[in-house]
C-alpha positions in Angstrom: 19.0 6.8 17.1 22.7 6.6 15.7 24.0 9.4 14.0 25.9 9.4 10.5 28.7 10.0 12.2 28.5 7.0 14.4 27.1 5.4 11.8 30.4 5.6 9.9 32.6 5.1 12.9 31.5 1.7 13.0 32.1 1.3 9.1 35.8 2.4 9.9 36.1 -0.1 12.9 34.5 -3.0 10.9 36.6 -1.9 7.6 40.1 -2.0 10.4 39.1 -5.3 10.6 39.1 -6.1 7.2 42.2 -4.8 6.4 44.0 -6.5 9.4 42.1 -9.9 7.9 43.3 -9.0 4.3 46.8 -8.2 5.5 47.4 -11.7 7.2 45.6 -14.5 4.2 48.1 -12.7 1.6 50.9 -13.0 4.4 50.1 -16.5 4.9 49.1 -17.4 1.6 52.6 -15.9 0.2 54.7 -17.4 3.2 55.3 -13.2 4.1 56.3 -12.8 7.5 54.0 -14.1 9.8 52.2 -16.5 7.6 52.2 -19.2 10.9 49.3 -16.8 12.0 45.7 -17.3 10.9 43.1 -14.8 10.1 40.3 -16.3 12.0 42.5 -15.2 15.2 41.8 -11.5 14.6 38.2 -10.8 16.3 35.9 -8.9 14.9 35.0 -5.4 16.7 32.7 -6.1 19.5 29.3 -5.5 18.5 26.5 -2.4 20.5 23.2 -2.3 18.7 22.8 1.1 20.2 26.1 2.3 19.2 25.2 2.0 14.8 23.3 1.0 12.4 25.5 -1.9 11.1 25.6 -2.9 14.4 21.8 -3.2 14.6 21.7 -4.9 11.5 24.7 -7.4 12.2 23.0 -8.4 15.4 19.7 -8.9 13.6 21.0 -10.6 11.1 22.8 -12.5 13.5 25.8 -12.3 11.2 28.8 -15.6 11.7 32.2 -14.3 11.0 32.6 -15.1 7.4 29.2 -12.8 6.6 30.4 -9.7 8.4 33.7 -10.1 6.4 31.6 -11.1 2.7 29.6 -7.4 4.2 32.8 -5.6 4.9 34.3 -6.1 1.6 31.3 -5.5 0.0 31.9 -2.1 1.6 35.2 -1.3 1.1 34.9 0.4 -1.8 32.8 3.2 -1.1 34.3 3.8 2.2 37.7 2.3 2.7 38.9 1.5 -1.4 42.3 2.1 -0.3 42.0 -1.5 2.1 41.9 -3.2 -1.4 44.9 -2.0 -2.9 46.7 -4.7 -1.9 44.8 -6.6 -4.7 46.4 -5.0 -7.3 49.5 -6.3 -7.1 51.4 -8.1 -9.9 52.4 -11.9 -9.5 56.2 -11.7 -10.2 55.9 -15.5 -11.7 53.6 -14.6 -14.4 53.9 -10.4 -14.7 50.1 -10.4 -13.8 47.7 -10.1 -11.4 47.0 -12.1 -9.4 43.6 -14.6 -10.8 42.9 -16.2 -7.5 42.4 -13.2 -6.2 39.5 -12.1 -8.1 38.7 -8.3 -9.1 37.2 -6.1 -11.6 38.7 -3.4 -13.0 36.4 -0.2 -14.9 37.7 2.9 -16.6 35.7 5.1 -13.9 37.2 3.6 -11.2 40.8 2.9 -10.5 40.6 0.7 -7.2 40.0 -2.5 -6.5 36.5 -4.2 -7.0 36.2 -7.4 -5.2 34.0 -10.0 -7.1 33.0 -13.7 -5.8 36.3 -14.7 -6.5 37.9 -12.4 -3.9 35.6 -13.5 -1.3 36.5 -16.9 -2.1 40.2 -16.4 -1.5 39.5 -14.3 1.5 38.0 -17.5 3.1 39.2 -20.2 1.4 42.8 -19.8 0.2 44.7 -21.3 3.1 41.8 -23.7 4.2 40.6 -25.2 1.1 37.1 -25.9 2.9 36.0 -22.9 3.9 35.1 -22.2 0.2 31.9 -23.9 1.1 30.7 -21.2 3.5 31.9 -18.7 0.8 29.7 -20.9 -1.6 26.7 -20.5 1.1 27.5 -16.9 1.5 27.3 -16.3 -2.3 24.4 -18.4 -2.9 20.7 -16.4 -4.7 18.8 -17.8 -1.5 21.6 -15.8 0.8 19.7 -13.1 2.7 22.5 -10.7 1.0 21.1 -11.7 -2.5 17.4 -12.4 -1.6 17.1 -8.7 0.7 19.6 -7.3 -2.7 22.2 -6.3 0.4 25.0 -7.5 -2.0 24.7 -8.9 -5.8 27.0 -10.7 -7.6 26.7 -9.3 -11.0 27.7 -10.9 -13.7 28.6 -9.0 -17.0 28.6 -12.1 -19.0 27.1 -15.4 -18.9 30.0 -17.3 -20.4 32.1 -16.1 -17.5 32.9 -17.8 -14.5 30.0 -17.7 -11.8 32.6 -16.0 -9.4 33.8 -13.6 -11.3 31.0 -11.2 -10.8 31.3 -7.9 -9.1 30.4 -8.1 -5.4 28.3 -5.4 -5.2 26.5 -3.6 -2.2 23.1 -2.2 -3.5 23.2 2.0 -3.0 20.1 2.0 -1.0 21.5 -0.6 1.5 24.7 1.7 1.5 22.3 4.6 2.6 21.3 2.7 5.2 24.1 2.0 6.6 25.3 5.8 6.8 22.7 7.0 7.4 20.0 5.2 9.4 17.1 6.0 6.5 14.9 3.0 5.8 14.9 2.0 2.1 12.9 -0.4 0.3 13.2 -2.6 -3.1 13.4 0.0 -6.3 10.6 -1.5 -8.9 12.1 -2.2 -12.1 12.7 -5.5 -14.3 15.1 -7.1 -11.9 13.1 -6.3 -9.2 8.9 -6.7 -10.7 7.4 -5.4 -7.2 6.2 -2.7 -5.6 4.8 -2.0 -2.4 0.8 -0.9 -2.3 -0.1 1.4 0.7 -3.6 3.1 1.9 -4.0 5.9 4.3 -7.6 4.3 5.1 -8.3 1.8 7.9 -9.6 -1.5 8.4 -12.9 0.2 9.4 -13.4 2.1 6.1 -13.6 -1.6 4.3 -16.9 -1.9 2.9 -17.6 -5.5 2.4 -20.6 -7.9 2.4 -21.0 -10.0 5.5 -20.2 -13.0 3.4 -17.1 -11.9 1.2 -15.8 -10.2 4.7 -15.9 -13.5 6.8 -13.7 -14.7 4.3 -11.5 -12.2 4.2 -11.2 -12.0 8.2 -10.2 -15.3 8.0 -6.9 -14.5 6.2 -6.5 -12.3 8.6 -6.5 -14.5 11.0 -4.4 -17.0 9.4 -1.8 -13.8 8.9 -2.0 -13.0 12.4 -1.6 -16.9 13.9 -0.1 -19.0 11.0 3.2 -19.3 13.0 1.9 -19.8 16.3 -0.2 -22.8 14.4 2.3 -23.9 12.3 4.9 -24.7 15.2 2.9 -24.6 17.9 0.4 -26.6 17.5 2.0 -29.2 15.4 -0.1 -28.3 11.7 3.3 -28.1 10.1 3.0 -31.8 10.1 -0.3 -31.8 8.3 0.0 -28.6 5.5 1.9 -26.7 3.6 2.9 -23.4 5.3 1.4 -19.9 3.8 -1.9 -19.0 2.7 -3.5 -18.7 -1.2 -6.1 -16.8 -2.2 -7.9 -15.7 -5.6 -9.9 -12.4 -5.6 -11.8 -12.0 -8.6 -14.9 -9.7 -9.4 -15.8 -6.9 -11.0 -13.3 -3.6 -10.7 -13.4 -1.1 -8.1 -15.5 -3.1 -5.8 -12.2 -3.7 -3.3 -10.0 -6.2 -3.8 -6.6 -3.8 -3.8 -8.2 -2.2 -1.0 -8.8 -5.5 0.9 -4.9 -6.5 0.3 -3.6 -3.7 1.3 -5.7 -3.5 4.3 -4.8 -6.8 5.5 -0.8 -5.9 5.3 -2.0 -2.5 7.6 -3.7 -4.0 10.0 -1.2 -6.9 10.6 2.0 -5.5 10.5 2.6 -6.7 7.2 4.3 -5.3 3.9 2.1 -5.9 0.8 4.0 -5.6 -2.7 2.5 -5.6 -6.0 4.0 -7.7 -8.8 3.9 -6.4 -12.0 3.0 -9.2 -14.1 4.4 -6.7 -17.1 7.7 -6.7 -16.6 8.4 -10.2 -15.0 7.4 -11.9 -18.5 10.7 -12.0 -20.6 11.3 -13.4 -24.1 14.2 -14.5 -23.1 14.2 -18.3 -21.1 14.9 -18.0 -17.6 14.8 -14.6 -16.9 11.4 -14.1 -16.1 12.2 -17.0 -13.5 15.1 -15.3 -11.9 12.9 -12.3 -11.5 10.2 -13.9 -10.3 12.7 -15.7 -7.7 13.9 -12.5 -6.4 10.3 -11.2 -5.4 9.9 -14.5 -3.4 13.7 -14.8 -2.0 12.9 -11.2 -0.4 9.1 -11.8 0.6 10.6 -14.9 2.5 12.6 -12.7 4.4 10.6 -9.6 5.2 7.6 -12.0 5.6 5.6 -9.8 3.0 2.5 -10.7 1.3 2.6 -10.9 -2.3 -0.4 -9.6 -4.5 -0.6 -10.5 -7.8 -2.8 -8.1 -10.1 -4.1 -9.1 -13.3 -3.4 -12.7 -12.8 -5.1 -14.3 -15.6 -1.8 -12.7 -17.5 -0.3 -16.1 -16.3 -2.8 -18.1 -15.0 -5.3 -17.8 -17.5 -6.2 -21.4 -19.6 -3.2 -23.1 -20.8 -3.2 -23.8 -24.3 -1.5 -27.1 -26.3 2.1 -26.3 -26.4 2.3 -26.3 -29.8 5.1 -23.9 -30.4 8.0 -23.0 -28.5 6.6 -19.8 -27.1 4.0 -22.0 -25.9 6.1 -24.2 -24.1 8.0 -21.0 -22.7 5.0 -19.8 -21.6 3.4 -22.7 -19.7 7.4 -23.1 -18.6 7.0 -19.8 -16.5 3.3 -20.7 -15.5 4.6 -23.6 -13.8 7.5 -21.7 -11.9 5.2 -19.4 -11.0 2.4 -21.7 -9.3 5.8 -24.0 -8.2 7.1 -20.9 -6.0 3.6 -19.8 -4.7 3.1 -23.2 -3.6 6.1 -23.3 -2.0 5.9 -19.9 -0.1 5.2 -19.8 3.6 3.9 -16.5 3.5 0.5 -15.1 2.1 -0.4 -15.0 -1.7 -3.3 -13.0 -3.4 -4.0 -13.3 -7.1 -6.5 -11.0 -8.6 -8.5 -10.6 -11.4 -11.6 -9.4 -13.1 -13.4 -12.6 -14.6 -12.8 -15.8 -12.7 -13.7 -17.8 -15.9 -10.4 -17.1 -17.4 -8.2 -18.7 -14.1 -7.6 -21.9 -15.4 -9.2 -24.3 -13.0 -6.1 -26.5 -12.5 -4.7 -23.7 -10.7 -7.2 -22.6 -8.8 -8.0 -25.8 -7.0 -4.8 -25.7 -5.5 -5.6 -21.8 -3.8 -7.1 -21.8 -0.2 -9.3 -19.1 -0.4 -11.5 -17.5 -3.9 -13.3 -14.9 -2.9 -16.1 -13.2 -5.1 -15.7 -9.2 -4.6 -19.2 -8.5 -5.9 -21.2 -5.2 -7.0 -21.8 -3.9 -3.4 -25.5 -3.9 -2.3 -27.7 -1.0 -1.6 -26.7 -1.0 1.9 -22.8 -1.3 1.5 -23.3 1.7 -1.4 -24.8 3.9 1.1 -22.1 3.5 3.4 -19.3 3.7 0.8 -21.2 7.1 -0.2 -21.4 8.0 3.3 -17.4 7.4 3.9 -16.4 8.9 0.6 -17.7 11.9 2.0 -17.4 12.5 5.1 -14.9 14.6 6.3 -13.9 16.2 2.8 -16.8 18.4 1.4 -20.5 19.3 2.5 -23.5 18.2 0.6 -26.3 20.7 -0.6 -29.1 20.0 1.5 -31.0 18.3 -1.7 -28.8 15.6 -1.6 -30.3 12.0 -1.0 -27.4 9.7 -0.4 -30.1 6.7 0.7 -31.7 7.4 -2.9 -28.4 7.6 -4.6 -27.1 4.7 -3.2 -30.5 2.7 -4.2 -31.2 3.5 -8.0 -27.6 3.6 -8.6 -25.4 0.5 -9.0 -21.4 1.6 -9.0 -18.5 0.1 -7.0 -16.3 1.7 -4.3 -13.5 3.0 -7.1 -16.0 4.4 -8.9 -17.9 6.4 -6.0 -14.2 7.6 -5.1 -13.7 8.8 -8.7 -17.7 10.7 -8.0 -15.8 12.0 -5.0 -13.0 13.9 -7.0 -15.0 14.9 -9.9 -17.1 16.9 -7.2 -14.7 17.7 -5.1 -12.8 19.5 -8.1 -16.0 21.4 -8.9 -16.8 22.5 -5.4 -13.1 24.2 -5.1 -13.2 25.5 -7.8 -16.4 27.5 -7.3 -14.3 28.9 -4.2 -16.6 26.2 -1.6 -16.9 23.2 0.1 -20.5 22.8 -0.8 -21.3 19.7 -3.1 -24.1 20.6 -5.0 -26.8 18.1 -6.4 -26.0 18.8 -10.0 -22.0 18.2 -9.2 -22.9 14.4 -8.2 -24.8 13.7 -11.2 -23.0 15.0 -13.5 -20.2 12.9 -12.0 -22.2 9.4 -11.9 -23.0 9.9 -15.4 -19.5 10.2 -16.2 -19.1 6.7 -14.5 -21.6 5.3 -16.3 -20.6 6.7 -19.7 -17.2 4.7 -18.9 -19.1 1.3 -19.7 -21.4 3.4 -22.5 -24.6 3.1 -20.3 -27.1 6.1 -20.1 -28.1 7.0 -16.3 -31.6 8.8 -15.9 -32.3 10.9 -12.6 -35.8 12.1 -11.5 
């Protein structure tokens, strides 16, 4: 594995480069000496995947030219600001700066920030059509914007597009120095977290039915690709998979997503239906976009908790808040239609998934109450290997008189757990587990009786 110093060896090489690049479009541009030359003549440094991480990532990426320079000056100013200096100079025609060439300027900083515009020059200013690849480069669907490598953030809506700040995210520059894998920050620009579970797919609990089901997500996680180009069904379906969970809480259906992102090599990320619904029009869309920009990518699978918060039955649209809602339905159900990875929407009552919706989903799987037999093994698992039960325990009678889902049996599992330690034991005794069921049931206001 690199080291941070070689890690930021190959920064200064790739930042040389940039400089050299920088030096001869202002040269030509200007008609300096040597403006005959062009900057596409000046080769990048040669790349070693072993040698760096932004090496690695270049050749993964498998980076063109004009992305390794948009990168680069993305970079520049947190490792080399002084290569932008140049920037700053005043236009002797108009006692200025220079517009074309783009920038932002910010009391905390007294460099040189390059924007969309700067890019723009960079490529396009003495070959008018290269602009388009800086268009491509710049674009939301750009792995730099849908990965949030680089942003182009805008302070102002009424600006021009390009005159946004071309910014390299802080935990992509971590990576770069350092080697140290980052992942998406939740928050309102980014709604999605990642969901993880130290338990394996052997620990699921499941009805034969409901798991059949699920194994065949699985399955379609595993092979989709191979199927989809392969064997020709790209012709014949949409690409990705949907699914609805719905059933009662606790009995799984977190568990089950999670567990199918484990045991495929998969990501899973929760989207937090809270924070992508704005008040204001189109924002809750251009979150929402940037969940699915980077899920396209990384090949995630998306889990949706709580659907019914958008999918639920549409009412008239008789006001505009109606309209804005059924507005952000619609992009919603539009981009998981559209995405060739795997969807899961879950939620508590089916009746409230608006059947419009749902007809259009794979897969709706009904997580019910587990049976006598799948309680005694999710009593059996929740045990075993944490705390010893007093020899009056009857997990096969338990599991029988006593109806409760997998969450619920885990939160039996603490509550005795918590009294066993602190009695200075591991020793769960009889009284411990029902005192804890009857906690359970008092959760729903039912009365449990135990002979």
């Amino acid at each position: 594995m690199p080291t941070p110093e070689q890690n930021l060896q190959a920064l200064y090489r790739e930042l040389d480069w940039l400089y050299a690049v920088i030096q001869q479009v202002i040269a030509s541009y200007l008609k300096h000496e040597g403006h005959q030359d062009h900057w596409l003549d000046i080769r990048p440094p040669e790349l070693m995947p072993e040698q760096s991480e932004y090496e690695r990532q270049a050749l993964d990426w498998q980076l063109d030219t004009f992305e390794r320079l948009a990168l680069a000056l993305a970079l520049a100013p947190h490792v080399r600001p002084e290569y932008l200096d140049v920037f700053l100079s005043v236009n002797g025609t108009t006692d200025r700066s220079f517009s074309e060439f783009g920038g932002y300027s910010d009391k905390a900083f007294s460099g040189f920030l390059p924007t969309g515009q700067t890019l723009a020059f960079l490529l396009s200013a003495n070959n008018p059509e290269l602009r388009l690849e800086a268009m491509r480069i710049l674009a939301p669907s750009h792995r730099f914007a849908a990965e949030m490598v680089i942003t182009l953030e805008q302070s102002d809506d009424k600006l021009p597009l390009l005159s946004g700040v071309w910014s390299l995210s802080q935990q992509w520059l971590q990576l770069l120095l350092t080697g140290e894998k980052i992942r998406p920050e939740l928050s309102p620009a980014f709604p999605a977290s990642p969901i993880v579970t130290p338990l394996t797919w052997s620990d699921l609990v499941l009805d034969h039915h409901v798991m059949s089901q699920v194994q065949e997500i699985r399955a379609w996680i595993t092979h989709g690709h191979s199927l989809m180009r392969d064997w020709g069904l790209a012709r014949k379906v949409k690409p990705g998979f949907r699914a609805v969970f719905y059933g009662p809480p606790g009995t799984g259906k977190t568990l089950t997503a999670a567990l199918l992102g484990k045991s495929t090599g998969r990501e899973v990320y929760r989207v937090d239906l809270s924070m992508i619904v704005s008040k204001y029009i189109g924002e809750t869309e251009k979150n929402l976009g940037k969940v699915f920009d980077a899920a396209s990518y990384k090949d995630w699978i998306l889990f949706f908790d709580e659907a019914d918060a958008l999918f639920g039955k549409r009412t008239a649209a008789t006001s505009s808040n109606d309209r804005h809602a059924n507005q952000q339905t619609g992009y919603l159900l539009q981009r998981i239609e559209d995405f060739p990875g795997t969807v899961i929407l879950a939620t508590n009552l089916k009746a409230n998934m608006d059947e419009a919706f749902t007809r259009r989903f794979q897969s709706m799987i009904h997580f019910k109450m587990p049976g006598a037999t799948q309680r005694l093994q999710l009593w059996q698992k929740a045990f075993e290997g944490v705390c010893e039960l007093a020899g009056d325990i009857d997990l096969t009678k338990l599991a029988q008189d006593h109806e409760l889902a997998g969450g619920a049996i885990i939160n039996v599992l603490r509550y005795c757990a918590l009294n066993a330690v602190s009695r200075g034991k591991k020793q769960v005794e009889r009284d411990d587990l029902i005192q804890g069921i009857k906690r359970e049931f008092r959760k729903d206001n039912l009365t449990v009786q135990f002979n």
